[in-house]
C-alpha positions, 0 to 999 in steps of 0.5 A: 352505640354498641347496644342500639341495635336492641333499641327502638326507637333510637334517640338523639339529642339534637337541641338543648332548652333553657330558660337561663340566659345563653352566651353568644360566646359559646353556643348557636342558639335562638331565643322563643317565648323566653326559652333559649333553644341551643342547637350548637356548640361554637368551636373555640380553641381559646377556651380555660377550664373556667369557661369549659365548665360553664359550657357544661354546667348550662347543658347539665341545667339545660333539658335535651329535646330528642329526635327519634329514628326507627332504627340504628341505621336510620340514626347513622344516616342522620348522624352522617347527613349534614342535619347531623354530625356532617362525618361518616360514622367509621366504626360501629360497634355491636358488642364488647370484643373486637370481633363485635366491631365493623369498619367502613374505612380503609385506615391504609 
């Protein structure tokens, strides 16, 4: 993210379509008109190697469906917000060296 502040607008992925079928096993997803609309990946810590790359390989042929903010803030809030990742972004970085970094947390 360390060169979003020069974007704009600010794209994030928040769906996947496919018109392949999808696994119930693995993604959150409903079907419309035939298309499968993936919104979620389910959490499983059971899973082979296998099974990790047909999780990938139906991503990579599946298209992103993007959601546009005006701006690095306004993502951050997204991402935050329980439409999102649900997590506080904790550190953000605006460049390559570590004085390009700003922590929102107390790691003590």
């Amino acid at each position: 993210m360390d060169c979003l502040r020069r974007i704009s607008p600010v794209k994030i992925c928040v769906e996947y379509q496919t018109q392949k079928e999808v696994s119930e096993d693995y993604f959150v997803f409903e079907k419309k008109s035939g298309i499968y609309l993936i919104s979620g990946i389910k959490k499983r810590r059971d899973l082979n190697l296998e099974e990790r790359n047909r999780i990938t390989g139906t991503l990579m042929g599946s298209r992103p469906v993007y959601r546009e903010f005006k701006d690095l803030d306004d993502s951050l809030q997204f991402l935050e917000s329980g439409d999102g990742l649900g997590v506080p972004v904790e550190i953000h970085s605006h460049g390559p060296t570590r004085e390009d970094k700003i922590i929102s947390v107390d790691f003590d």
